[in-house]
C-alpha positions in Angstrom: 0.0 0.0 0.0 1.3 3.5 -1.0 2.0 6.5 1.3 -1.1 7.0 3.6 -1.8 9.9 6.4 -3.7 9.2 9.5 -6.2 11.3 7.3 -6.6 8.8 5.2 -6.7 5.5 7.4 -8.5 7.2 10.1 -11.8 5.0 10.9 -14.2 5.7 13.6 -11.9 8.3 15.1 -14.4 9.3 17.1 -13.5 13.4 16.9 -16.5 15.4 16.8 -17.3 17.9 19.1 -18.9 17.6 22.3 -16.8 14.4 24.1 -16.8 13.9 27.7 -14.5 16.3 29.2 -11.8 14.7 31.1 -13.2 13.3 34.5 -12.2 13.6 38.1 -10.5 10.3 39.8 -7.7 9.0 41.2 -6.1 6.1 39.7 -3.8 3.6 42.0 -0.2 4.4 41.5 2.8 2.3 39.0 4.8 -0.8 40.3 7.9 1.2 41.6 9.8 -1.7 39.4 8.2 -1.9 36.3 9.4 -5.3 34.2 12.4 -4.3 31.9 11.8 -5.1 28.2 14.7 -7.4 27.6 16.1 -6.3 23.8 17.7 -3.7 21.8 16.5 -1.0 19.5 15.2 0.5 18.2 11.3 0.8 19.9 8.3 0.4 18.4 5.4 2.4 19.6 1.8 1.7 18.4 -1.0 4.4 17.9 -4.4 2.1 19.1 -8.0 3.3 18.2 -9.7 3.0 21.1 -13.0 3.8 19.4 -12.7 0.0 18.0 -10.2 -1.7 19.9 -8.6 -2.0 23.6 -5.6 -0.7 24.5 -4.6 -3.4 26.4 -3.7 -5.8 23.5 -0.4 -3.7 23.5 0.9 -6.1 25.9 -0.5 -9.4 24.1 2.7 -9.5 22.0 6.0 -10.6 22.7 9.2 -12.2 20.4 9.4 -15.9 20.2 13.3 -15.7 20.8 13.1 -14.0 24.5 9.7 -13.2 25.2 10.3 -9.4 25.8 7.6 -6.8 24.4 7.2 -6.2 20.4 6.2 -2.6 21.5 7.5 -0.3 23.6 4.6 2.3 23.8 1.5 2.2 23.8 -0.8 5.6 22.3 -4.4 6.0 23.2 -5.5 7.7 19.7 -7.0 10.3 20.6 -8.0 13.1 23.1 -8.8 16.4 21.3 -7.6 19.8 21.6 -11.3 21.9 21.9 -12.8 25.5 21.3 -12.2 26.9 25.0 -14.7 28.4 27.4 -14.5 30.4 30.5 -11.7 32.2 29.6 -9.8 29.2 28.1 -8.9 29.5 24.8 -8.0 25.5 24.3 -9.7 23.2 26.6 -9.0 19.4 26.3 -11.5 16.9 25.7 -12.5 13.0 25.7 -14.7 10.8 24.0 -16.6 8.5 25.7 -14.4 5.7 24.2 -10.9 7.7 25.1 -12.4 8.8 28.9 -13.3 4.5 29.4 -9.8 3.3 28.1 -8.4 6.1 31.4 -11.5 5.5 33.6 -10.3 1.7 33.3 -6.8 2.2 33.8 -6.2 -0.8 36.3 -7.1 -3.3 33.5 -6.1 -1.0 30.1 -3.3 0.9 31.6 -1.5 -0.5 34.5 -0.9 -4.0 33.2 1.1 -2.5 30.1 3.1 -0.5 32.6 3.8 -3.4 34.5 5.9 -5.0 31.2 7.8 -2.2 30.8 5.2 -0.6 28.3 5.1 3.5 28.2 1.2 4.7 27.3 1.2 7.8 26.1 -2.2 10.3 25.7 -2.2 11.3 21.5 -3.9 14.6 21.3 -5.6 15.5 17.9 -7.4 18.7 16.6 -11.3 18.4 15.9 -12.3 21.1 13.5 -12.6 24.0 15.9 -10.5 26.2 14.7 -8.1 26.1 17.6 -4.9 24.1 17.8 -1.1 23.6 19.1 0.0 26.7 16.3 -2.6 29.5 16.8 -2.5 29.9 21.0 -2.6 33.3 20.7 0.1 33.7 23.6 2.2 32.8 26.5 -0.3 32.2 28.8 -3.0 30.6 26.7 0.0 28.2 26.0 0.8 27.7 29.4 -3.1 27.1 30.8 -3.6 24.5 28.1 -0.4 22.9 28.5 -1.6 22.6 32.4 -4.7 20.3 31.1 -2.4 18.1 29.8 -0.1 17.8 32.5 -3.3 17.1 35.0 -4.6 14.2 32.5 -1.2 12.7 33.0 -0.6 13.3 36.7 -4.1 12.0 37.4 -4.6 8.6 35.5 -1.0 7.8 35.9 0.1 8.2 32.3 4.0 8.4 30.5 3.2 10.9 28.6 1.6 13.4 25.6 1.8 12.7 21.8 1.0 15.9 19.8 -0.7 15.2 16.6 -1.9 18.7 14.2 -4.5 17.3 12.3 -8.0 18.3 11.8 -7.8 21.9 14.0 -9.1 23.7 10.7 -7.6 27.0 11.6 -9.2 29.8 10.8 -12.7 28.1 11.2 -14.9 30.2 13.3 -13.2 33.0 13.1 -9.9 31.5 14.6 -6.5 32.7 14.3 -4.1 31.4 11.7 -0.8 29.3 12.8 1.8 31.8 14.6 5.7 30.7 14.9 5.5 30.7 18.5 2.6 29.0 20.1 3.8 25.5 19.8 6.9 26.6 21.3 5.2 27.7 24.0 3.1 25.1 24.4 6.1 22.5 24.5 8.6 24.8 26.8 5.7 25.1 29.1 4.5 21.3 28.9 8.3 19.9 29.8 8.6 22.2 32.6 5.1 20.4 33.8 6.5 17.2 33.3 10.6 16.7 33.5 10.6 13.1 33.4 7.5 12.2 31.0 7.7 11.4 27.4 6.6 13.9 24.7 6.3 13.0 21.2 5.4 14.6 17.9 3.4 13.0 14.9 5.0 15.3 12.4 2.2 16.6 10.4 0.5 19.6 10.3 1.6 24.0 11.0 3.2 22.9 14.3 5.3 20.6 12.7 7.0 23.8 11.0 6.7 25.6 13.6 9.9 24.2 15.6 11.5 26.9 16.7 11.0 30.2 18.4 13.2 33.4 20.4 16.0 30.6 20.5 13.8 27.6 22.1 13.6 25.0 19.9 10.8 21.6 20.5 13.3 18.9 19.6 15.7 20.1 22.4 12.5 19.6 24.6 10.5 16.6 23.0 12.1 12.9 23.2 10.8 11.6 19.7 9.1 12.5 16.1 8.1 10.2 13.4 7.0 10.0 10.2 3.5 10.2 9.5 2.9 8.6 6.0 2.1 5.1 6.7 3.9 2.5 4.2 6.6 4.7 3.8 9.9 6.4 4.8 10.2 10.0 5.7 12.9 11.6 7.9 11.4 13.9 10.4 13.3 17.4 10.4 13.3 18.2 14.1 16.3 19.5 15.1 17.9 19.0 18.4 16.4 15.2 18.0 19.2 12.6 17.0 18.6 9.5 14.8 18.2 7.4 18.0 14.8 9.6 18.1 13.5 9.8 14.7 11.0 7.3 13.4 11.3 7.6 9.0 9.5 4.6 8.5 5.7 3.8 9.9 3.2 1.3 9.1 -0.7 1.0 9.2 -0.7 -2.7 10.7 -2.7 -5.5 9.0 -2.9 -2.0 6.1 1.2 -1.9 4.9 1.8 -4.6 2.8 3.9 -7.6 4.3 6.8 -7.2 2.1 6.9 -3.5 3.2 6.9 -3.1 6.4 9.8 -6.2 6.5 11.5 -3.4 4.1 11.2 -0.5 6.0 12.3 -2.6 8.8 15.2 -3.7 7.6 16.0 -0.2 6.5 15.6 1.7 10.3 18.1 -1.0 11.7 20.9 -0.4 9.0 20.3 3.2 9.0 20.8 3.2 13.2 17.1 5.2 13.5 16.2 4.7 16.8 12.0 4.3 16.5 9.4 2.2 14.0 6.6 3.3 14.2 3.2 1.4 13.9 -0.7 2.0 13.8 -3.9 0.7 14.7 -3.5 -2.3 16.4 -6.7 -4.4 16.3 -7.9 -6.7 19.5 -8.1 -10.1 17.1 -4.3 -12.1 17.0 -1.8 -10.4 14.6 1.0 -11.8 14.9 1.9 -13.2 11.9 1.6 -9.8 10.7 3.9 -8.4 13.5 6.4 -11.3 12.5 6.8 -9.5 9.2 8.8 -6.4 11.1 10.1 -7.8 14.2 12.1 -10.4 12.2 14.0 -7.6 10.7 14.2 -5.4 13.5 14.8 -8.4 16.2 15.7 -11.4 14.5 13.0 -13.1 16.0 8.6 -13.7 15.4 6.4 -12.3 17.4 3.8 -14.6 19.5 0.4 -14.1 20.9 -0.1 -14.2 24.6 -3.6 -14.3 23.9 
């Protein structure tokens, strides 16, 4: 299958306004000595649905060779990045689907933690107008960046993945992307969460908009990848190195066998640190995760079941 945007593979997303904002609740804490996963580079994270599917399946996967994980993080796809009220000009929300998968965190969550598994919150536009590249300022920035630092902080998550598609700027009389708001939005986020993971899907206005006053994201974000399933792209993000960079991504069960073994292949001579993989379904698929982790590991992936 030929290059392929989340645009074009998204199914069910679930992104229209009015989701169930993000609800109050404490969630019980990580095993202070989460499992190691027992092999090398590079990482594979996996965006999952969770419109159709459960993000628990993550963990159903190991290799053959030495049972540690096939994937290395897990992304709930997606929250969204709203139309404000009450002052707010961004306010993040939930589907019903997305608020479940954290309201059930003890059985979707805490078990993929427990193997050594990241899970990481992806946050998406949803045709409002308002995004990650038209904050209007500092402070708008800083009060959105907040939200996402209390989603994380109260269901226990690793961290935020930032993906610009679908805002619509300029909808409803919304401001167009500005060079600094992402920036902002980032500097502000990481001094939220020093020791949390922050990745960019790198797509969309805030993709370009990298750097700002002498900050720049990728000296603040831990990875970027490409976002063209069934392809290979180098994300230009500087201050990342190639041990952070994901060029090749795959739509699982979508990217044709012979590709993703390809693109595979091509990460590990190349030295790239991440592949990146989407849409993870809830029935077996590990003959189709075979086709990469072969390359990547020298070994087949099993189903735990």
């Amino acid at each position: 299958m030929g290059r392929m945007s989340r645009r074009s593979l998204l199914i069910n997303s679930g992104i229209a306004a009015g989701g169930a904002a993000v609800a109050a609740g404490a969630v019980s804490p990580l095993p202070a000595h989460a499992a190691p996963n027992l092999r090398t580079p590079p990482i594979t994270p996996v965006y999952v649905e969770v419109n159709n599917y459960h993000l628990a399946s993550v963990g159903q996967y190991a290799l053959a060779t030495t049972g540690a994980n096939v994937f290395d993080i897990g992304i709930i796809f997606a929250a969204n990045i709203n139309a404000g009220s009450g002052g707010r000009q961004a306010q993040l929300f939930c589907n019903p689907q997305v608020q479940a998968t954290l309201d059930d965190a003890a059985n979707q969550i805490r078990p993929l933690q427990a193997k050594g598994i990241k899970v990481l919150l992806s946050i998406l536009g949803n045709h409002q107008g308002i995004g990650f590249a038209n904050l209007t300022d500092q402070a708008a920035a800083t009060e959105f960046a907040r939200q996402l630092a209390d989603v994380v902080d109260q269901y226990g998550l690793d961290g935020i993945d930032f993906d610009d598609e679908y805002a619509d700027y300029g909808t409803n009389n919304t401001p167009q992307p500005n060079p600094y708001s992402f920036v902002h939005l980032v500097s502000a986020l990481r001094r939220m969460m020093p020791d949390k993971i922050i990745s960019l899907y790198d797509i969309g206005p805030a993709s370009t908009t990298l750097s700002y006053d002498g900050v720049n994201v990728g000296d603040l974000i831990d990875y970027s990848w490409n976002p063209y399933y069934g392809s290979w792209m180098v994300p230009d993000v500087p201050g990342l190195t190639k041990a952070e960079l994901g060029p090749a991504a795959i739509a699982i069960n979508s990217t044709a066998t012979s590709t993703a073994f390809a693109l595979a292949e091509r990460t590990r001579h190349t030295g790239y640190g991440v592949y990146l993989t989407y849409n993870l379904p809830d029935d077996d698929s590990h003959e189709y995760l075979s086709s990469f982790t072969r390359a990547l590991h020298g070994s087949a992936a099993v189903y735990l079941g």
